[in-house]
C-alpha positions, 0 to 999 in steps of 0.5 A, spaced: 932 734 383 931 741 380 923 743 380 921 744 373 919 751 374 926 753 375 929 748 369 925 753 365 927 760 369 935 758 367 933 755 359 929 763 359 936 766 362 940 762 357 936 763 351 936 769 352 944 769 353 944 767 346 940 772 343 943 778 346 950 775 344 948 773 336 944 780 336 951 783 339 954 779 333 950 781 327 951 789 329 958 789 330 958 785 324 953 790 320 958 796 324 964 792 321 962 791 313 958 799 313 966 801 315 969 797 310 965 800 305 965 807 307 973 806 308 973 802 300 969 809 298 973 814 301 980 811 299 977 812 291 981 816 288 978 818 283 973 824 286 967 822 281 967 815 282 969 816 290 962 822 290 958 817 286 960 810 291 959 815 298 952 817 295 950 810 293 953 808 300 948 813 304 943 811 299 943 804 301 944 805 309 940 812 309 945 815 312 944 823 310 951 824 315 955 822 309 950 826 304 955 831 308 962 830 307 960 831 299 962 837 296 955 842 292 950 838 288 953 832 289 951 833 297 944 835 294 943 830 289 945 826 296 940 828 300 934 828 295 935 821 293 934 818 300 928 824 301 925 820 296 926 813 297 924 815 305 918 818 303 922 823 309 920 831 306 925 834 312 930 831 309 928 835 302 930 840 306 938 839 306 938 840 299 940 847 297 938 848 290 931 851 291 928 848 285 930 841 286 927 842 294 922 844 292 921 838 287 923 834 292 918 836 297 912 835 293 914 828 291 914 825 297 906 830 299 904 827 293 905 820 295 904 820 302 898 825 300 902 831 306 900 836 302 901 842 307 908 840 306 908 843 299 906 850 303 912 856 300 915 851 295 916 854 287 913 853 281 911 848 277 912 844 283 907 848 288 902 847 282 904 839 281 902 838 289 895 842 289 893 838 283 895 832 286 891 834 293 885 836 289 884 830 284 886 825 290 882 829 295 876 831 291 877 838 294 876 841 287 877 848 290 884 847 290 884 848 283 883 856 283 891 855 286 893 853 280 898 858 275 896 854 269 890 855 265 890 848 263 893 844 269 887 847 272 882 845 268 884 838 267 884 838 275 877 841 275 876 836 270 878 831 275 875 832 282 868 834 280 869 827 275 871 824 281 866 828 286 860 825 281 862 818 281 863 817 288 856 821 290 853 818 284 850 826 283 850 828 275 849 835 277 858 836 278 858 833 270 856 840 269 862 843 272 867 838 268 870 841 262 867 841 255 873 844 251 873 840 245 880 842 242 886 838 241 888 840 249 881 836 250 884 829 248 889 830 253 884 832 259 880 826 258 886 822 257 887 825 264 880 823 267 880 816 264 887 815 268 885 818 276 877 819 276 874 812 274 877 805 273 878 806 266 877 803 259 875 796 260 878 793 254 874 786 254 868 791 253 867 793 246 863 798 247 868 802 251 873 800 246 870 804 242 871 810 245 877 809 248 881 804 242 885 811 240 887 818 242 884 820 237 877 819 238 878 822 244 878 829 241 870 827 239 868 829 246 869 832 251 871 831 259 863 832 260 861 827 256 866 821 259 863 823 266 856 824 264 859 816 260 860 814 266 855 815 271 849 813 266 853 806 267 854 807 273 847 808 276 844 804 270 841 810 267 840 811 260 837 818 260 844 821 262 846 819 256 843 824 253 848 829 257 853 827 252 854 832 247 856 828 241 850 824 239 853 818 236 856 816 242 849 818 245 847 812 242 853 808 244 852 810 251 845 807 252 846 801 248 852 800 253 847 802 259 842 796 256 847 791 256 848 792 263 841 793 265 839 785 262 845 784 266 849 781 262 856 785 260 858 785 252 862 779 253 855 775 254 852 779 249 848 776 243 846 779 237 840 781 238 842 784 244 846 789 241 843 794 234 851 793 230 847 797 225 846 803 230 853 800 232 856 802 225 853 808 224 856 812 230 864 810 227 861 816 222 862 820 226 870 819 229 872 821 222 879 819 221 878 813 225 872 810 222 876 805 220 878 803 227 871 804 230 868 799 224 873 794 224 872 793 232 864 793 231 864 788 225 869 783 230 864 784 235 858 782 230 863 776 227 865 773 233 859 774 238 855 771 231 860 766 229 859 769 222 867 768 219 863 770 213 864 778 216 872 776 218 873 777 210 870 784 211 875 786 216 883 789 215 887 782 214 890 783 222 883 783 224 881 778 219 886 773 222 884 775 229 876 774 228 877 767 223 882 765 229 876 767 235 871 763 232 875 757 229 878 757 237 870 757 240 867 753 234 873 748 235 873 748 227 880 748 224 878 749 217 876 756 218 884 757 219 885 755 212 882 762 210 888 766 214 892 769 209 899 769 214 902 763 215 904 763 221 898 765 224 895 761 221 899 755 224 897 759 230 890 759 229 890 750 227 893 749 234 889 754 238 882 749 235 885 743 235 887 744 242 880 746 243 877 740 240 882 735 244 880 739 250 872 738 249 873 730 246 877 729 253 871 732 257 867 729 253 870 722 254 
């Protein structure tokens, strides 16, 4: 009888057989469909739709030998789209049209963060790569190599935002921008997006600065930086770097909440100073209504007062009468929604909460 050890010897040899020969398989199988396609392709006659089934083709199987056999733009076009996809800058040098190389080369810099390849490309997108290497790296000196004035900015804007957050050092605010034009609500739309996390849209406070564009042109790109940080450190006296006194007031209530740690989510009334709260939607002007809408829904619904919810816009009313119905389990409280449907909506939201608590319960 054969010995175990040489019944294993010959079982390896012979799955190792049938591997190779499946995987023989699967290549000429693989090798016989990509000809089948390439012929379909090239028998089109059609010249438009033969470009478009070659470049597709290349595309699907990143074959940029195909790329070749296509006549100018359609060549081009051929070899961007498999750069882009591959993340494969070399491969952008094949395309002949400047602009679109160029374009192609910093769009793969600017998503492997390669930015030496961006070195001899045309403007704008020489631009566009050194912005994306300064903000992403926090190499706010990368900015200065900026051709627009206000690409530049915002890019300033961005690094030293960003530089302030990650060192926890308010002096890089003081190099952040304090344009406060119609340009700014772009640059601070800017910051929001790539030097913090963000609005947090549970936080009314936030909400209040961020609930819409135009608040923003109420302060500047300084001032969400030095926002930020006071949250961040926890420090109410950076508030008082903020230009805009109104929002000076916000920024230290917000700093209070979370030095009680507790967020505004877990807030109670008196916790928060709605009064001081209102009195700083004075000064968003065309969005006072916006601004005093959200306190007063705040007010109503960390309160359970449905009495302020008859205060309110009628989408916000059926919202806040919603809210507390929901949390206080009461039904009745949807009879005051003016919309009918919503106020189906907010009956079965509160009878569901009851059933759920009477289920618990029992």
């Amino acid at each position: 009888m054969e010995s175990t050890e040489m019944m294993k010897r010959k079982f390896i040899v012979y799955a190792s057989a049938v591997i190779f020969l499946a995987l023989i398989a699967l290549v000429a199988n693989i090798l016989t469909s990509y000809s089948s396609q390439l012929q379909r392709c090239q028998s089109n006659s059609v010249a438009a739709d033969r470009y478009s089934c070659l470049s597709t083709l290349a595309l699907q199987t990143r074959n940029t030998s195909i790329c070749g056999t296509l006549p100018g733009s359609n060549a081009s076009n051929c070899y961007l789209n498999i750069a882009e996809s591959s993340l494969n800058a070399h491969i952008c040098n094949s395309v002949n049209n400047s602009a679109k190389r160029s374009s192609c080369i910093a769009y793969v810099a600017t998503n492997t963060g390669s930015y030496a390849e961006c070195s001899g490309i045309q403007e704008p997108y020489l631009s566009d790569c050194a912005f994306a290497a300064a903000t992403k790296s926090d190499n706010a000196s990368l900015c200065g190599s900026l051709s627009s004035p206000i690409n530049s900015s915002e890019c300033y804007s961005i690094a030293y935002t960003r530089t302030a957050l990650a060192k926890n050092i308010s002096s890089y605010c003081a190099y952040v921008s304090t344009v406060n034009t119609s340009q700014n609500s772009i640059e601070v739309n800017y910051v929001m997006q790539n030097a913090g996390n963000g609005p947090d849209s549970s936080n009314a406070l936030t909400l209040l600065y961020f609930s819409a564009p135009g608040l923003r042109a109420s302060y500047s790109a300084r001032d969400y930086c030095y926002l930020n940080l006071a949250l961040s450190k926890e420090n109410s006296s950076l508030c008082s770097d903020i230009s805009n006194v109104n929002f000076q007031n916000l920024c230290s209530q917000r700093v209070s909440s979370l030095s009680a740690g507790r967020n505004v989510t877990g807030l109670t009334n008196q916790t928060l100073n709605y009064t001081q709260m209102l009195q700083a939607c004075s000064g968003v002007s065309q969005y006072q209504t916006l601004c005093t809408n959200s306190v007063l829904l705040l007010e109503a619904t960390k309160t359970l007062n449905a009495s302020i919810c008859a205060q309110l816009s009628q989408n916000v009313s059926n919202t806040c009468y919603s809210d507390i119905a929901d949390t206080e389990k009461n039904v009745s409280l949807c009879s005051r929604i003016s919309n009918s449907t919503a106020q189906q909506i907010c009956a079965f939201g509160a009878a569901k909460q009851l059933n759920s608590s009477s289920g618990s319960s029992s």
